[in-house]
DOKE-739011 format. One line per field, with one value per residue (C-alpha): residue in three letters; x, y, z negated. Coordinates in nm, 4 decimals, padded with zeros to 6 digits. Each point is the difference from the previous one (the first is absolute). Layout:
# DOKE-739011
residuo ala / ...
u X / ...
v Y / ...
w Z / ...
This chain:
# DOKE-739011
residuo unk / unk / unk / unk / unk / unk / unk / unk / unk / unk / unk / unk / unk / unk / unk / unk / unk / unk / unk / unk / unk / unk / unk / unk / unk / unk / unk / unk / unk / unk / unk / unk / unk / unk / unk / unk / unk / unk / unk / unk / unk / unk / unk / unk / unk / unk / unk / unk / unk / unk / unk / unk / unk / unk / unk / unk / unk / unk / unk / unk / unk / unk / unk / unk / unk / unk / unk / unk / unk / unk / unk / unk / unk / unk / unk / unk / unk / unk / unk / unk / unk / unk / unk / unk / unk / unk / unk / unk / unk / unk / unk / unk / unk / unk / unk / unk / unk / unk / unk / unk / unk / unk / unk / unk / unk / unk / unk / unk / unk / unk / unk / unk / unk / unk / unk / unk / unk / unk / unk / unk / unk / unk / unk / unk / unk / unk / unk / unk / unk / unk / unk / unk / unk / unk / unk / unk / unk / unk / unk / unk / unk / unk / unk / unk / unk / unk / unk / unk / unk / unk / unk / unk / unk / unk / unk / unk / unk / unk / unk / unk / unk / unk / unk / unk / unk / unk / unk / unk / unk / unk / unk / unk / unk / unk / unk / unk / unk / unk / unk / unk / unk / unk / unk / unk / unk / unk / unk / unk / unk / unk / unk / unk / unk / unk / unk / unk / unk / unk / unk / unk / unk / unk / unk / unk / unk / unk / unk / unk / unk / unk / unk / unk / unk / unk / unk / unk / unk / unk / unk / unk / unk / unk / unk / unk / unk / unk / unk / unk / unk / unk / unk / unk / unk / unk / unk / unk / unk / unk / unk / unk / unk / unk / unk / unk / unk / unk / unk / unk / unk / unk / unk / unk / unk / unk / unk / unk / unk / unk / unk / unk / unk / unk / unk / unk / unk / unk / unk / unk / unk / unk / unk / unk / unk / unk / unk / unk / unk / unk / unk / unk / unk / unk / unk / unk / unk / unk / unk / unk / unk
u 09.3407 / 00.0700 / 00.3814 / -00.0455 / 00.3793 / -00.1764 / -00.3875 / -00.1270 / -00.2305 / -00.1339 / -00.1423 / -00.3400 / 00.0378 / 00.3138 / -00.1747 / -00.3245 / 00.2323 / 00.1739 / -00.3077 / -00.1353 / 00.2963 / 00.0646 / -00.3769 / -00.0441 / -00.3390 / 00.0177 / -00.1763 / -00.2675 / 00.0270 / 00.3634 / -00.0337 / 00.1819 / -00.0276 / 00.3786 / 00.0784 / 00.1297 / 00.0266 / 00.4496 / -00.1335 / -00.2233 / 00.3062 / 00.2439 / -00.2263 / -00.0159 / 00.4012 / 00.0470 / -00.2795 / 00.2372 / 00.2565 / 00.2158 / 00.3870 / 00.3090 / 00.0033 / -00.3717 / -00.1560 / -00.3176 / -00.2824 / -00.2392 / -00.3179 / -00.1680 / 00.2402 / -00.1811 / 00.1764 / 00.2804 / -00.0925 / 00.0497 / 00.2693 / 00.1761 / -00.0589 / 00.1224 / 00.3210 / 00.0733 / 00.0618 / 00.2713 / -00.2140 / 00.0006 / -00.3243 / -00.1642 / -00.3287 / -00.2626 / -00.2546 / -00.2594 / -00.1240 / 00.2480 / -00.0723 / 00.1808 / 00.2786 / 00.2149 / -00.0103 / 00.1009 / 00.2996 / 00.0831 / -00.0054 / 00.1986 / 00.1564 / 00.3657 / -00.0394 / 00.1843 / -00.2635 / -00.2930 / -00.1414 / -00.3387 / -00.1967 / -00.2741 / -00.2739 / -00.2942 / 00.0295 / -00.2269 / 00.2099 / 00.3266 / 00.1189 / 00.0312 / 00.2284 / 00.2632 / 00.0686 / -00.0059 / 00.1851 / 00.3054 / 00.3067 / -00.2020 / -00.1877 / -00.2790 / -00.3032 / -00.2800 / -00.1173 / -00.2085 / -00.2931 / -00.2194 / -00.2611 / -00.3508 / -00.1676 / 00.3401 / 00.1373 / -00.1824 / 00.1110 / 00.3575 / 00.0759 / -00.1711 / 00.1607 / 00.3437 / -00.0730 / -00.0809 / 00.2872 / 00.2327 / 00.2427 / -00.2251 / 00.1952 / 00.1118 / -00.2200 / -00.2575 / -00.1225 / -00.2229 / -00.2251 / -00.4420 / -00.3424 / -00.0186 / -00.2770 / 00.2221 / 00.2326 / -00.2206 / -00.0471 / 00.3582 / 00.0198 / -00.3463 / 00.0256 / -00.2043 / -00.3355 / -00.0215 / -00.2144 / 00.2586 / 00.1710 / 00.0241 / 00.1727 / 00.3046 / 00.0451 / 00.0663 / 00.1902 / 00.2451 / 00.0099 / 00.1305 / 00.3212 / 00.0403 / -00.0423 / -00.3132 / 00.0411 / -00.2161 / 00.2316 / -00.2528 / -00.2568 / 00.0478 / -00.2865 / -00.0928 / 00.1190 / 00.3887 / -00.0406 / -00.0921 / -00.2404 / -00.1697 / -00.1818 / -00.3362 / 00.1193 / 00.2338 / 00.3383 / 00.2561 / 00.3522 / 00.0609 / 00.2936 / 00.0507 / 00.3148 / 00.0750 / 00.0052 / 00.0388 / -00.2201 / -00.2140 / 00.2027 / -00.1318 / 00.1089 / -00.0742 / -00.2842 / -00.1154 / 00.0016 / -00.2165 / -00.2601 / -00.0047 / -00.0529 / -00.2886 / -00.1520 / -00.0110 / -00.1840 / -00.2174 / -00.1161 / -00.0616 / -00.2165 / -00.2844 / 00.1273 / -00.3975 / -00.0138 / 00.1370 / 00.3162 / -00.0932 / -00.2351 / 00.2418 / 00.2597 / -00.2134 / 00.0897 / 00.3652 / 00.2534 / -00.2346 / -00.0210 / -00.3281 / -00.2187 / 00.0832 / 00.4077 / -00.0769 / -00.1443 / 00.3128 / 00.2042 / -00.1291 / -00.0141 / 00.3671 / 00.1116 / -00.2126 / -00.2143 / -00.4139 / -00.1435 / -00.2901 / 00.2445 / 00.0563 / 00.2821 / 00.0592 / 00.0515 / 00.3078 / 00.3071 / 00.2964 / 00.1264 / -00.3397 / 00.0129 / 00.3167 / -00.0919 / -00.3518 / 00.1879 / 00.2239 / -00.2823 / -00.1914 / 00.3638 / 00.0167 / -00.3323 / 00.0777 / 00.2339
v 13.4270 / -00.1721 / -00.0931 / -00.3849 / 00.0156 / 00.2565 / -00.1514 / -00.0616 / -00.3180 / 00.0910 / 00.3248 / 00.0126 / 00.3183 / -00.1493 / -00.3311 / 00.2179 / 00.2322 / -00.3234 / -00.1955 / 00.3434 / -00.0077 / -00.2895 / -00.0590 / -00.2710 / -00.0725 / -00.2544 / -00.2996 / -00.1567 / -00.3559 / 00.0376 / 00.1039 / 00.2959 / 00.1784 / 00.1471 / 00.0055 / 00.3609 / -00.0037 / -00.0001 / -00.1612 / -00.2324 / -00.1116 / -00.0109 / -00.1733 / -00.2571 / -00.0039 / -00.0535 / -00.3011 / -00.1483 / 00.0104 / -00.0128 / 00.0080 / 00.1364 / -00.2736 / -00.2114 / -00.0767 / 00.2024 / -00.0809 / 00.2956 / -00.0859 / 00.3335 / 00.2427 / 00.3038 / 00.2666 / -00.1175 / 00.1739 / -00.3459 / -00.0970 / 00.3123 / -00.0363 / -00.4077 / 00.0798 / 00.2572 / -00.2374 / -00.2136 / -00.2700 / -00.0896 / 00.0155 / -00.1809 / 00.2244 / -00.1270 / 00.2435 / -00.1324 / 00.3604 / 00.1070 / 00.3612 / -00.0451 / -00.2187 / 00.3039 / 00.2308 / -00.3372 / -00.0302 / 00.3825 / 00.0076 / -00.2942 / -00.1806 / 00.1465 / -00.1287 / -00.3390 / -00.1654 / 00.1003 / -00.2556 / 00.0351 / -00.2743 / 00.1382 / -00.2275 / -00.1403 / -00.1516 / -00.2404 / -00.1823 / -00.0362 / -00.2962 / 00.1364 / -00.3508 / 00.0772 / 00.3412 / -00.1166 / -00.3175 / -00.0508 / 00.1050 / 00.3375 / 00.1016 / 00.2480 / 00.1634 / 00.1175 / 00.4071 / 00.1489 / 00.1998 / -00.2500 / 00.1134 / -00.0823 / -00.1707 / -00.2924 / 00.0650 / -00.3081 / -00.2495 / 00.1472 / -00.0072 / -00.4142 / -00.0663 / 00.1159 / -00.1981 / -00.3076 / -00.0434 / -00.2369 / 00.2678 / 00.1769 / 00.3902 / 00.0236 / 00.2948 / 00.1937 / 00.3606 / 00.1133 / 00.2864 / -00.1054 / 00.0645 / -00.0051 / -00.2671 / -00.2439 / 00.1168 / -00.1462 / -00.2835 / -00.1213 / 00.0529 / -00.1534 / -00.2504 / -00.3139 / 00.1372 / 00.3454 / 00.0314 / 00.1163 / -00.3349 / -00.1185 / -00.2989 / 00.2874 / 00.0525 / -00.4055 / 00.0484 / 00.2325 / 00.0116 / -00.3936 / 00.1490 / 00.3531 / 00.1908 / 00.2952 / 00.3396 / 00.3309 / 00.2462 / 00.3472 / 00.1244 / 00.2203 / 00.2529 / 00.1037 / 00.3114 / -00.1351 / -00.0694 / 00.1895 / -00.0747 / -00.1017 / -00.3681 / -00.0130 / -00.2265 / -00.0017 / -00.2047 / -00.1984 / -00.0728 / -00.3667 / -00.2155 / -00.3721 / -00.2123 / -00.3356 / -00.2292 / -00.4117 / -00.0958 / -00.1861 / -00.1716 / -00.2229 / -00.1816 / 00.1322 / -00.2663 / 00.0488 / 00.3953 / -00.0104 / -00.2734 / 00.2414 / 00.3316 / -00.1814 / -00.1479 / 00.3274 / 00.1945 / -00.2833 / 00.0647 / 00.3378 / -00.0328 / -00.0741 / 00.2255 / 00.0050 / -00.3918 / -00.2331 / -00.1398 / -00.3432 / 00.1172 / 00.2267 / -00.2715 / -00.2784 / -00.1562 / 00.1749 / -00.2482 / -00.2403 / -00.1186 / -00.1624 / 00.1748 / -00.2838 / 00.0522 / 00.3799 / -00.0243 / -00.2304 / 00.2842 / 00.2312 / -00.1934 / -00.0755 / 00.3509 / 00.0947 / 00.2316 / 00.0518 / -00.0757 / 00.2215 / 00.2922 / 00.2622 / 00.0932 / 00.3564 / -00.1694 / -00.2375 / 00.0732 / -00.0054 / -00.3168 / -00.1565 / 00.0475 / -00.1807 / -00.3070 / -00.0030 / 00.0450 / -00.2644 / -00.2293 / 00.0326 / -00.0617 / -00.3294 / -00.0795 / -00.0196 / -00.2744
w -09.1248 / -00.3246 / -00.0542 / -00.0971 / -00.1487 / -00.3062 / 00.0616 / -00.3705 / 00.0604 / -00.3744 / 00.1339 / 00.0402 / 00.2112 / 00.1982 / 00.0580 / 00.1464 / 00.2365 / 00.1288 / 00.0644 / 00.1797 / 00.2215 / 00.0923 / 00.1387 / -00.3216 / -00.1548 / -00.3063 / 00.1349 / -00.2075 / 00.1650 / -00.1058 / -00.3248 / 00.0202 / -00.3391 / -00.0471 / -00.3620 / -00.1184 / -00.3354 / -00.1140 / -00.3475 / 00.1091 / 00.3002 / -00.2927 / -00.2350 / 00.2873 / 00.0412 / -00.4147 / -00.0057 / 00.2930 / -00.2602 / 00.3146 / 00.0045 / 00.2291 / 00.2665 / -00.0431 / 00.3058 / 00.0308 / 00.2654 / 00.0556 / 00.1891 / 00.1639 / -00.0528 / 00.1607 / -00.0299 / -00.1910 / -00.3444 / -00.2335 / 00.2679 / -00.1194 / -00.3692 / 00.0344 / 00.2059 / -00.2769 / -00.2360 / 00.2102 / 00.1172 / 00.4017 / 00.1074 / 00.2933 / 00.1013 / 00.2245 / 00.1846 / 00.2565 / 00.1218 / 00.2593 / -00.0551 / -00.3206 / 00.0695 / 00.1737 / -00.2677 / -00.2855 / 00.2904 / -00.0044 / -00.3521 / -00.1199 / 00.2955 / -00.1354 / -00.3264 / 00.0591 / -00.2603 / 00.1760 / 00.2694 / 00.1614 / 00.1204 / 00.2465 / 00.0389 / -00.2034 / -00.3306 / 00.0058 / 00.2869 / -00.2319 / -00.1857 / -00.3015 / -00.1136 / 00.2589 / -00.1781 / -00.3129 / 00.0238 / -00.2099 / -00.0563 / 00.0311 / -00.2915 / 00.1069 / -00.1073 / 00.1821 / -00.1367 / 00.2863 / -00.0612 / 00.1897 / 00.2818 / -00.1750 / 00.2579 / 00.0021 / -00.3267 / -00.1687 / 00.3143 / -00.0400 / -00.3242 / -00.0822 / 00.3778 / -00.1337 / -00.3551 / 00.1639 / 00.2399 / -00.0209 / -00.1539 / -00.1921 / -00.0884 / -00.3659 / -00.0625 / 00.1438 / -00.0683 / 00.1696 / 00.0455 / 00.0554 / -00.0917 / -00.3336 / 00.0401 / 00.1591 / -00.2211 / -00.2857 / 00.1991 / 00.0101 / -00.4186 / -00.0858 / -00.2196 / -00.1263 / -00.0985 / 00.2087 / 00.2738 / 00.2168 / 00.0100 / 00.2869 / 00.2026 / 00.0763 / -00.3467 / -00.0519 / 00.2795 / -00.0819 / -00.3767 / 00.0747 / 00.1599 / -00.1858 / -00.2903 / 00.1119 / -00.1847 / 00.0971 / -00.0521 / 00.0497 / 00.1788 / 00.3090 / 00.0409 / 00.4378 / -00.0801 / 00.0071 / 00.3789 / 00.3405 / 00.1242 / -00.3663 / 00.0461 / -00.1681 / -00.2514 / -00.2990 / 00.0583 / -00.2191 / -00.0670 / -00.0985 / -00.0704 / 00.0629 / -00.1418 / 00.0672 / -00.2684 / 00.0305 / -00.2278 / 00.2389 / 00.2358 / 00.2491 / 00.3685 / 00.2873 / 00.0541 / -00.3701 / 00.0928 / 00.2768 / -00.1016 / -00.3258 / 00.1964 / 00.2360 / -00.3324 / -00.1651 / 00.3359 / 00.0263 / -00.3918 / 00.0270 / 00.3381 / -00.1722 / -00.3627 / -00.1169 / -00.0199 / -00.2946 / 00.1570 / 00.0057 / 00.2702 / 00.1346 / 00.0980 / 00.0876 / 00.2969 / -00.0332 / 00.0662 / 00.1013 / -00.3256 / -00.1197 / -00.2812 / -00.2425 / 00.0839 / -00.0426 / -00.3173 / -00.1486 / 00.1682 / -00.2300 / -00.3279 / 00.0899 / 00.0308 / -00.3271 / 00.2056 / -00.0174 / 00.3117 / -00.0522 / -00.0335 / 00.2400 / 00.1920 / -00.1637 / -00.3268 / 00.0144 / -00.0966 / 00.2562 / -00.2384 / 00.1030 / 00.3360 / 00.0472 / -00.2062 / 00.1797 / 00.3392 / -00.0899 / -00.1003 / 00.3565 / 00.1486 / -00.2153 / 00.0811 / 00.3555 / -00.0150
């Protein structure tokens, strides 16, 4: 049987002999694709650009290979694992390292703004289950305590997604999103032959910072965020189109929205600027009162 106190989690050998004993088959519906790869874990690790003490949330922590690679580097670590085959061997492993705490239980059930609320300064760095990992990482940036970075590990297309900017077809109403709140690097590509069992598609590494360039209230914030998902519904349509009727605003009122924020009605939601979605956000807002 394998000796968890000398298991290498970065193994691709040791990760198949463990998975063979202990009865374990990586679970699609899961997305269980355990990374594998040391450079691609420490690549992950130096994007974190974490430091001795930071607060460090990991979100599907499998089998504990980027838990091992994070708590390396002095950070305490909270892991969360849903699939209770895994949690016993993340408790075997790491449940005597007194900044190791594992949360067992679904992610998508968490309030991300209780973990990250002040006086602790924490970032998220998971390499995120595909089906969720969207829904987790705009759920975490859209909290009321939003983490001060995120790195995360994705598809590559969502990936793109997150970074797209004004003009790319990949733009999307989570790019607005997010890029409002944080700074979106990709850091590298991660071919399927870094984890076991490979996924069919090419992954990501990206990096998100928070900046405060953008600040809004928390009633600015979410009228903004249900603006912007209301644009993009209907992406193929001019916007003035796209938003009518948002806000209950009349076509005449939504037009004078638009020539007060300086934006074309007849463009599309792909093409503004984040600059032009907060004046046109703020205009429907106005509009209202």
């Amino acid at each position: 049987m394998t000796d968890l106190a000398s298991f290498d989690a970065r193994s691709p050998g040791a990760v198949a002999e463990l998975l063979r004993e202990r009865g374990i088959r990586p679970d699609k519906a899961l997305g269980q694709n355990f990374l594998v790869d040391r450079n691609v874990l420490l690549r992950i690790v130096e994007a974190a650009e974490l430091q001795t003490g930071d607060e460090v949330l990991e979100i599907g922590a499998g089998l504990g290979a980027l838990t091992e690679t994070l708590l390396a580097t002095g950070a305490r670590v909270t892991a969360v694992e849903k699939d209770p085959a895994l949690q016993p061997i993340l408790h075997e492993r790491f449940a005597q390292n007194p900044s190791f705490s594992l949360v067992c239980g679904d992610a998508l059930g968490m309030d991300f703004s209780e973990f990250f609320a002040p006086p602790r300064s924490a970032k998220l760095v998971s390499n995120l289950p595909y089906s969720v990992g969207t829904r987790i990482a705009v759920d975490a940036a859209l909290g009321l305590t939003p983490p001060d970075s995120m790195t995360l590990l994705l598809q590559k297309e969502v990936c793109r997604r997150f970074a797209a900017g004004p003009g790319d077809p990949d733009r999307g109403a989570v790019s607005v999103l997010l890029q409002r709140l944080y700074d979106v690097k990709i850091v590298r590509d991660v071919p399927p032959g870094c984890f076991l069992p490979r996924p069919e598609v090419v992954s990501s590494v990206v990096a998100l910072r928070r900046h405060e360039r953008h600040p809004l209230s928390p009633g600015e914030s979410a009228d903004f965020n249900a603006f912007v998902k209301t644009a993009f519904l209907h992406r193929r349509k001019q916007l003035k189109s796209a938003l009518r009727g948002h806000g209950a605003l009349s076509d005449d009122a939504i037009i004078n929205a638009f020539e007060i924020a300086g934006v074309s009605p007849t463009a599309r939601a792909e093409t503004l600027s984040l600059d032009n979605w907060i004046r046109l956000s703020r205009a429907f807002r106005d509009g209202r009162k």
